[in-house]
C-alpha positions as a Markdown table, in Angstrom:
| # | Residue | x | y | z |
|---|---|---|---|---|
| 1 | Unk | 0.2 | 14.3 | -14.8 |
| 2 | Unk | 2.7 | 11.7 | -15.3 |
| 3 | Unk | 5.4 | 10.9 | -12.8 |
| 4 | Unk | 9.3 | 10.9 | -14.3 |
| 5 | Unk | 8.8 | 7.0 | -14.0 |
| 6 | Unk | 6.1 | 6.8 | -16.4 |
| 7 | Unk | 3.8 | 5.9 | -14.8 |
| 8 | Unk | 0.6 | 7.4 | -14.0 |
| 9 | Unk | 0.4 | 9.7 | -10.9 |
| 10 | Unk | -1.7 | 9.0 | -7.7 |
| 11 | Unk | -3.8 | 12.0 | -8.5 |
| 12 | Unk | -4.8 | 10.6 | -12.0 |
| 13 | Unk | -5.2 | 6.6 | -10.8 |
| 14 | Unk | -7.9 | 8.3 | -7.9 |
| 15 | Unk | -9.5 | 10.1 | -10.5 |
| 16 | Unk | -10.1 | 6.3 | -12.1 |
| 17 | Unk | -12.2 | 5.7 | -8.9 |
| 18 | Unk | -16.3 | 5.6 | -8.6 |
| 19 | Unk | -17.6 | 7.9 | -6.9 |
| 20 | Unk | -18.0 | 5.8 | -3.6 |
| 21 | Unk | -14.4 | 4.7 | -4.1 |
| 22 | Unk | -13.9 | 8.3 | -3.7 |
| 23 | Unk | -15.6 | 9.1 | -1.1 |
| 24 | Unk | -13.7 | 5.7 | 0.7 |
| 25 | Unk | -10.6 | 7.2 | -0.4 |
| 26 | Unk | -11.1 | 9.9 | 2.0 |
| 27 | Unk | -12.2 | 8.3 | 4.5 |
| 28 | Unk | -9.3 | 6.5 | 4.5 |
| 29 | Unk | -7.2 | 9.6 | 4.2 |
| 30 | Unk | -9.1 | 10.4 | 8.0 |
| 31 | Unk | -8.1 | 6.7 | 9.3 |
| 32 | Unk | -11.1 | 5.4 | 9.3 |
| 33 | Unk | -11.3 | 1.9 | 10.0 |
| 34 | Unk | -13.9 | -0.7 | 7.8 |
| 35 | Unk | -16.4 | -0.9 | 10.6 |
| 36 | Unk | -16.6 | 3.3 | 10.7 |
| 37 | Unk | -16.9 | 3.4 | 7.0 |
| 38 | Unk | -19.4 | 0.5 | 7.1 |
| 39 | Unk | -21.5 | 2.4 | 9.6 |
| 40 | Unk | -21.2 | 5.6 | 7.5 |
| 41 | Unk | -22.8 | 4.2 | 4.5 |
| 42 | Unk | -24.8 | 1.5 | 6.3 |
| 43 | Unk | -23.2 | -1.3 | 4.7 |
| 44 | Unk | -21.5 | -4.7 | 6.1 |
| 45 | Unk | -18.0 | -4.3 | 6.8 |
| 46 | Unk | -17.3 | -7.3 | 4.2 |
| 47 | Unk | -18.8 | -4.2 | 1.8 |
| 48 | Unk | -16.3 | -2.2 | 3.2 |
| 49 | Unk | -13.4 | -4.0 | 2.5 |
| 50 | Unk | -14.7 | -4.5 | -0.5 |
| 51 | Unk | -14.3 | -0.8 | -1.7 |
| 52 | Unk | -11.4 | -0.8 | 0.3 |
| 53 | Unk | -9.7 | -4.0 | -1.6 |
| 54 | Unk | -11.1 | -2.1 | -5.2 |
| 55 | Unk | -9.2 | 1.1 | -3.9 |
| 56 | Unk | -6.1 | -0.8 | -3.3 |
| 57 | Unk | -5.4 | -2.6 | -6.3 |
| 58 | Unk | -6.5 | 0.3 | -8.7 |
| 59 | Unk | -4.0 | 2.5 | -6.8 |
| 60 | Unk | -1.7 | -0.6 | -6.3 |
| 61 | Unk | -1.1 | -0.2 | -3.2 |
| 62 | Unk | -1.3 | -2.8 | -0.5 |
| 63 | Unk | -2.0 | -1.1 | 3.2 |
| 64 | Unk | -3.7 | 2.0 | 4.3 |
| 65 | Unk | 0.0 | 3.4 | 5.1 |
| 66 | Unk | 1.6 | 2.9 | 1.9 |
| 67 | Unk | -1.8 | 4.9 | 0.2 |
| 68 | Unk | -1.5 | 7.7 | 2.7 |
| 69 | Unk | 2.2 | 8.0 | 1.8 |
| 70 | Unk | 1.9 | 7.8 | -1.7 |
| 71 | Unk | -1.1 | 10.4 | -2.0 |
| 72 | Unk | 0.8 | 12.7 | 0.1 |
| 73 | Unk | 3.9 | 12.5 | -2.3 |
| 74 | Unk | 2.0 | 13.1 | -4.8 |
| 75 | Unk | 0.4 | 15.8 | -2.8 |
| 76 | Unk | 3.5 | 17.4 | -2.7 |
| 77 | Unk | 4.6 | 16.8 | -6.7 |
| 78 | Unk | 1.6 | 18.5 | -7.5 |
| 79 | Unk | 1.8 | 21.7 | -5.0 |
| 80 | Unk | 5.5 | 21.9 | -6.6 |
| 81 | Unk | 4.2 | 21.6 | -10.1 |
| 82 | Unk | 1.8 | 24.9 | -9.4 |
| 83 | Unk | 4.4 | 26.7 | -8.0 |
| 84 | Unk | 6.7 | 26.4 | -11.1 |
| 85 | Unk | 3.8 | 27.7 | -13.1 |
């Protein structure tokens, strides 16, 4: 699903994700910080960030707030999109 600015929408960019970028997506959804997710997965929090920075710029977004926002618009585009249907 496109977006009327043509570009891609946030629901096909996460889909460009690995599946740990995924799974960090979400986590970042719940607000967790890098040292929860880094505990989660038993990783450094440097590896953390890492996935985090990787989620960011595939997204292209640049904080945790603007990516909450933006998948929850395009939460919403989507839900209105079924309900045409």
């Amino acid at each position: 699903m496109q977006q009327k600015t043509g570009r891609p929408s946030e629901a096909d960019s996460v889909m460009t994700l690995t599946p740990r970028e995924q799974e960090v997506f979400h986590m970042l959804l719940r607000s967790m910080k890098a040292k929860e997710i880094a505990a989660e997965f038993s990783i450094t929090v440097w590896g953390a960030n890492y996935f985090i920075k990787q989620i960011y710029r595939k997204l292209n977004v640049n904080s945790k707030t603007q990516l909450i926002l933006e998948y929850f618009d395009c939460r919403q585009l989507i839900e209105e999109e079924e309900l045409k249907k």
